[in-house]
MILUMGU-399067 format. One line per 4 residues: for each residue x negated, y, z of N, C-alpha, C. Coordinates in Angstrom, 3 decimals, padded with zeros to 6 digits. Layout:
REM residues N
X/Y/Z/X/Y/Z/X/Y/Z | ... $
This chain:
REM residues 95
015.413/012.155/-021.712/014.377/011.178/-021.464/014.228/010.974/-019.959 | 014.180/009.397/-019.569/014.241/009.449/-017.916/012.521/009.402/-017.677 | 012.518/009.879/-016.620/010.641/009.978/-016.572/010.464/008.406/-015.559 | 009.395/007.858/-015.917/009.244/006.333/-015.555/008.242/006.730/-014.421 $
008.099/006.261/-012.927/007.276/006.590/-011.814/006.420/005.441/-012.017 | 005.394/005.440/-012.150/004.143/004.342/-012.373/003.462/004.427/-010.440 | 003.729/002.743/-010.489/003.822/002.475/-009.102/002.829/000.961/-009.433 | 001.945/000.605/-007.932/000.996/-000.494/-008.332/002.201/-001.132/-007.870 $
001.575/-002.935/-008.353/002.613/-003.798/-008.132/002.121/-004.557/-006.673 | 002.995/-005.054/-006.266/003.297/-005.836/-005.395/001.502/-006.563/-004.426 | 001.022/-007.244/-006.154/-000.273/-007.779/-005.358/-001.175/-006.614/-005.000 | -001.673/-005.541/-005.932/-002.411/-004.455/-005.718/-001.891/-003.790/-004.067 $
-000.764/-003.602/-004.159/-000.307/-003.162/-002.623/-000.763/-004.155/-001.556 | -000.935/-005.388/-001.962/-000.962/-006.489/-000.676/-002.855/-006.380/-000.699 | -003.159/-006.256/-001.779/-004.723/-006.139/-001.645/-005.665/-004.902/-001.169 | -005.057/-003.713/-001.250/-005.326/-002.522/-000.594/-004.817/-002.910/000.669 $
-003.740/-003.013/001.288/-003.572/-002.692/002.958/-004.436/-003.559/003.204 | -004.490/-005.211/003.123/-005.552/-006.275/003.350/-007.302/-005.194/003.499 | -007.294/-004.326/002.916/-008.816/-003.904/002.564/-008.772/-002.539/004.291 | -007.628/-002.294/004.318/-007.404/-001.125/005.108/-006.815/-001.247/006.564 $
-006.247/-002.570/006.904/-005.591/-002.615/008.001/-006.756/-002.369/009.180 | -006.218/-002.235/010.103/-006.835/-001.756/011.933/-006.516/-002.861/012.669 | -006.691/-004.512/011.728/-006.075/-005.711/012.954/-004.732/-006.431/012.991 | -004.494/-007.099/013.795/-003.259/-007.559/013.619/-002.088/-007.066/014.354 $
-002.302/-006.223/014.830/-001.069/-005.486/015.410/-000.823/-003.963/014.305 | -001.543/-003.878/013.389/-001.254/-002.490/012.243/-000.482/-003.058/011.579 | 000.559/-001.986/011.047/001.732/-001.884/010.208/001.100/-002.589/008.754 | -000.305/-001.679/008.632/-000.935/-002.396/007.224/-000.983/-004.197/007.096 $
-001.693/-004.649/008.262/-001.826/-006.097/008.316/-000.309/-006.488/008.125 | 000.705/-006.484/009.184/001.673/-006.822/008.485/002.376/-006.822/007.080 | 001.949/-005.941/006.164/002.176/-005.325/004.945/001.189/-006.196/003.992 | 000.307/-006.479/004.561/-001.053/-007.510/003.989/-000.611/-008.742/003.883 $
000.038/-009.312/005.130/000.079/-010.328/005.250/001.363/-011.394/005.027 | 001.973/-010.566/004.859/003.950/-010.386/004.632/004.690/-009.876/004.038 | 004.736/-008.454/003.715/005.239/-007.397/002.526/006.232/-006.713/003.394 | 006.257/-007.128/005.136/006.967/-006.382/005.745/006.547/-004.843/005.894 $
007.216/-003.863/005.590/007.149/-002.229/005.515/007.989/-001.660/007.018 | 006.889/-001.606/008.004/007.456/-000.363/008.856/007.231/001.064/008.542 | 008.173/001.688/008.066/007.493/002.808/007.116/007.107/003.807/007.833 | 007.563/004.488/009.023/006.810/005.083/009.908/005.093/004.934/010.527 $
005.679/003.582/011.032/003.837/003.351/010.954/002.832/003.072/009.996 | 003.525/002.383/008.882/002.380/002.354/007.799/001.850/003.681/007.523 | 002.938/004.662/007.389/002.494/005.722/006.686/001.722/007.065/007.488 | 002.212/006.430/008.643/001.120/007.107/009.655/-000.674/006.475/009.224 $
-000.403/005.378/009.403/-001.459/004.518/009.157/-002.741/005.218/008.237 | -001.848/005.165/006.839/-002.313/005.731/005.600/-002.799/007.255/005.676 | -002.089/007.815/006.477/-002.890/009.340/006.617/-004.028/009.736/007.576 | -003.956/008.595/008.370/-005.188/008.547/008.942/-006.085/008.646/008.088 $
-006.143/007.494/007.581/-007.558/006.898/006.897/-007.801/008.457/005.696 | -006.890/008.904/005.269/-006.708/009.754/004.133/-007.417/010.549/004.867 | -007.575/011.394/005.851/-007.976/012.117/006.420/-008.960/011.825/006.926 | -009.573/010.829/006.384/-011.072/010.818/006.775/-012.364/010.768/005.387 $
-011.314/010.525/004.193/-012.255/010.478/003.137/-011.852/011.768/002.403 | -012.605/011.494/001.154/-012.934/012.814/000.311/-012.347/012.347/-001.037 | -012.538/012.842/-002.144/-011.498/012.116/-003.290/-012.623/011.531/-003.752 | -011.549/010.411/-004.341/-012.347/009.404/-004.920/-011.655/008.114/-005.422 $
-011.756/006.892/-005.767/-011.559/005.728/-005.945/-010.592/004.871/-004.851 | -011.391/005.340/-003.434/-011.154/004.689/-002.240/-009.744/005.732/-001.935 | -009.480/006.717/-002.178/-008.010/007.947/-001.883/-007.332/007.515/-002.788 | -007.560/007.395/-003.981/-006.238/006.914/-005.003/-005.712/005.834/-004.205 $
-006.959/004.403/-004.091/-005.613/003.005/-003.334/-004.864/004.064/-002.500 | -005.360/004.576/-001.724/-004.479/004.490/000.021/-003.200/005.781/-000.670 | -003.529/006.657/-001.813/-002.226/007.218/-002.343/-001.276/006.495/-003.031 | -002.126/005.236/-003.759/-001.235/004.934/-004.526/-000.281/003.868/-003.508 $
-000.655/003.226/-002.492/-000.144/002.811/-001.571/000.923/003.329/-000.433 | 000.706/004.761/-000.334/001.601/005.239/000.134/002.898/005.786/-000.827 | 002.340/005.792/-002.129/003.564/005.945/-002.706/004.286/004.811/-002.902 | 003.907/003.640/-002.917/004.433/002.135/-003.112/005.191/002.031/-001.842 $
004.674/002.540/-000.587/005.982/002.319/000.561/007.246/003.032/000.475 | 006.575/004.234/000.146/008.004/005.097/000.092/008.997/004.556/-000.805 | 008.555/004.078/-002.215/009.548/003.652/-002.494/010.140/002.535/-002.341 | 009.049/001.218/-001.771/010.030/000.213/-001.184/010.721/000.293/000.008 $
010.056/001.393/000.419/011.535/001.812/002.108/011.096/000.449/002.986 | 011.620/000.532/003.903/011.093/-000.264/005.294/011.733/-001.654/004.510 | 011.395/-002.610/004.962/011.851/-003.799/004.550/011.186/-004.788/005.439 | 012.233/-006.625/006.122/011.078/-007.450/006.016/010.409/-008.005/005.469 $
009.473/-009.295/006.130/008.664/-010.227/005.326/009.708/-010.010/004.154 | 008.723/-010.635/002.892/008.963/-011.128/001.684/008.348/-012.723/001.454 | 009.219/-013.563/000.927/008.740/-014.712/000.731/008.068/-015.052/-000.325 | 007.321/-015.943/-000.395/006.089/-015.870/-001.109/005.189/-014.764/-001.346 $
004.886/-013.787/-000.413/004.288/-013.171/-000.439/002.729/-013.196/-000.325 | 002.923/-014.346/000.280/001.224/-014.635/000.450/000.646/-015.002/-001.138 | 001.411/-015.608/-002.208/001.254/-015.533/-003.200/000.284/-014.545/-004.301 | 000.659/-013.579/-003.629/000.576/-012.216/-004.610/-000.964/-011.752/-004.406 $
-001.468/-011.151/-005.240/-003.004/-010.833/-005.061/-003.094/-009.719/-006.690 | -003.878/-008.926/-006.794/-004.219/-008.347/-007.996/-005.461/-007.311/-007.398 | -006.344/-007.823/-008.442/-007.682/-007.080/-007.687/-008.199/-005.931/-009.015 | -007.050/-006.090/-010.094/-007.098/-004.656/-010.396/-007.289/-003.175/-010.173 $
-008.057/-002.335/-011.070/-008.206/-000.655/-009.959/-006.846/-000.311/-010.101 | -006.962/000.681/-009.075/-005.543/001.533/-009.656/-005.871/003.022/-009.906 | -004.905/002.633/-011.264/-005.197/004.317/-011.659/-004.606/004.941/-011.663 | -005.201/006.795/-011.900/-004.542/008.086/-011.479/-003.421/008.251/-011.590 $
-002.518/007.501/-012.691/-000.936/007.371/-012.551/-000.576/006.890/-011.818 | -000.818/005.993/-011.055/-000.275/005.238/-009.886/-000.477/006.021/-008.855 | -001.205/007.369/-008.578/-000.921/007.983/-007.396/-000.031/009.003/-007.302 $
């Protein structure tokens, strides 16, 4: 049996960094605004913020988000990306 990695999709990722970026020069805004992944800095990014909350609702996005970079790996823009939106929660499988 292959084990299936439950990962948010595309809009949920574009709607968390949008909720989390530091501006327009953060890896997140770009990631918000484009689907471009600098994966070094995003994921710096993401442990910031992680390291400032406690568990909860608000730690799952920014986990389940950091697991969504890792596996899309650095990449640029994506087209039609501005498209994408999902204001779904994400849940404990997705982190």
């Amino acid at each position: 049996m292959v084990a299936t990695v439950a990962l948010i999709g595309d809009g949920q990722a574009r709607r968390v960094a949008s909720e989390w970026h530091g501006g327009m020069s953060s890896a997140l805004y770009s990631l918000a605004s484009s689907g471009a992944v600098d994966l070094d800095r995003v994921r710096d990014e993401i442990s910031r913020e992680l390291l400032r909350l406690d568990v909860g609702k608000v730690r799952r996005e920014l986990l389940a988000l950091d697991k969504y970079v890792r596996t899309a790996g650095e990449r640029t823009a994506v087209a039609e990306w501005f498209r994408l939106w999902d204001d779904s929660p994400v849940s404990v499988n997705q982190t």
